[in-house]
C-alpha positions, 0 to 999 in steps of 0.5 A: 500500500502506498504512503498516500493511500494509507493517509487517505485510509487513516483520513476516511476512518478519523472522519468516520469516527468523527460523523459517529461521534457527533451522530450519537451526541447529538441523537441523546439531546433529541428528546431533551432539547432538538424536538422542541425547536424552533420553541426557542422561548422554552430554554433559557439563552445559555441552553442555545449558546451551549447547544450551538457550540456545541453543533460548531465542534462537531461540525468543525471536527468534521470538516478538519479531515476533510480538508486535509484530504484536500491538501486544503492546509490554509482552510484547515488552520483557518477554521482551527482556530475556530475552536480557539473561540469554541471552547471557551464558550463550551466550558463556560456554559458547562459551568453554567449549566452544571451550578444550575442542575447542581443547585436544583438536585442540591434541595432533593438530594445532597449526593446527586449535586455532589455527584453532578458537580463533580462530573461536571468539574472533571469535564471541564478539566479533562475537555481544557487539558485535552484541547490545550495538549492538542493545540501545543501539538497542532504540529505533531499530527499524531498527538494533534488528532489524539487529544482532539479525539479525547476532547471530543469523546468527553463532549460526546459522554452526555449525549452518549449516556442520555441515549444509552439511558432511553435504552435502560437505565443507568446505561448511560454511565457504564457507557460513559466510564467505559467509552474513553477506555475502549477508544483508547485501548483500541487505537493503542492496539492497532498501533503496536500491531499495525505498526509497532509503536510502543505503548507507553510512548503513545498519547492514547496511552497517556489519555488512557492513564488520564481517564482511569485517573478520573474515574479513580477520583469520581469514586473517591471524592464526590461523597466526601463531606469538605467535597460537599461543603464546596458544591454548597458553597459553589451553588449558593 
């Protein structure tokens, strides 16, 4: 096989990958939030500015493969630096948005807020590490579309687990633990058979030790009195 052929067949899949990321995503907000549109007056205006930055990353993460198979490298720097506008706005509105479902589960159950909280914390962090990694790299292809890939699965968790959760109950968060995992174990496989890359030198590698770290601390932490005592603090 070619050099330029293998690219075209890694451009295909990372483009595939990217269409069902977004499919799944944006499938799981369908009940709560696309089929009330155009009601736009229903939701408050943060809901929309989420929801269309949201829509961008995806669109934007969709197009990047596309123009490089186009040898289109102008276009592709041009709408990456979209996201220089696009993730700030995710991760403010996912603050905003986390305080207010927090403080309405806070009167109903302490546990559910902290717990919300938290996920919400760790979103926040683990989607600004990922995309700042990804932009310090933007001139290492393979770390580059790695941590774009992390970003990106961490914005698809939600949609993921509220679609998963229409299916049965309480799905939605083993797909969301297991996700990340999955991906990124995967790629690490095909790589060291494909073509013999060593593992702990992999940036799938270092995002799969990042999500188990999450996930060791979303079992540890959101239960804890001084944890709960912030989230009072932080939603009052």
């Amino acid at each position: 096989m070619s050099k330029s052929t293998s690219m075209e067949k890694k451009y295909r899949v990372l483009l595939m990958t990217f269409v069902l990321i977004a499919v799944i995503s944006l499938s799981g907000f369908y009940e709560s939030y696309f089929q009330f549109l155009p009601q736009f007056s229903r939701f408050p205006a943060v809901i929309h500015i989420h929801f269309s930055a949201f829509f961008c990353w995806f669109a934007m993460i969709i197009i990047q493969p596309l123009l490089i198979r186009q040898k289109n490298y102008t276009l592709h720097r041009k709408v990456g630096r979209l996201s220089y506008l696009l993730a700030p706005i995710l991760v403010l509105t996912i603050i905003v948005l986390v305080r207010d479902k927090a403080q309405r589960e806070w009167a109903v159950s302490t546990d559910n807020a902290a717990m919300t909280a938290f996920i919400g914390l760790l979103d926040i962090l683990s989607f600004s590490a990922y995309y700042i990694i990804a932009m310090i790299k933007r001139n290492n292809t393979r770390w580059h579309v790695a941590f774009i890939i992390a970003a990106s699965l961490v914005v698809l968790n939600p949609g993921m687990a509220r679609l998963l959760n229409q299916i049965k109950p309480g799905l939605g968060l083993a797909g969301a633990v297991l996700a990340p995992f999955l991906v990124s174990a995967a790629i690490i496989l095909f790589e060291k058979i494909k073509y013999k890359r060593q593992v702990l030198t992999s940036p799938y590698a270092l995002f799969f030790l990042c999500w188990a770290l999450e996930i060791a601390l979303l079992m540890a932490i959101p239960q804890t009195t001084l944890w709960k005592k912030m989230v009072s603090t932080f939603i009052m």
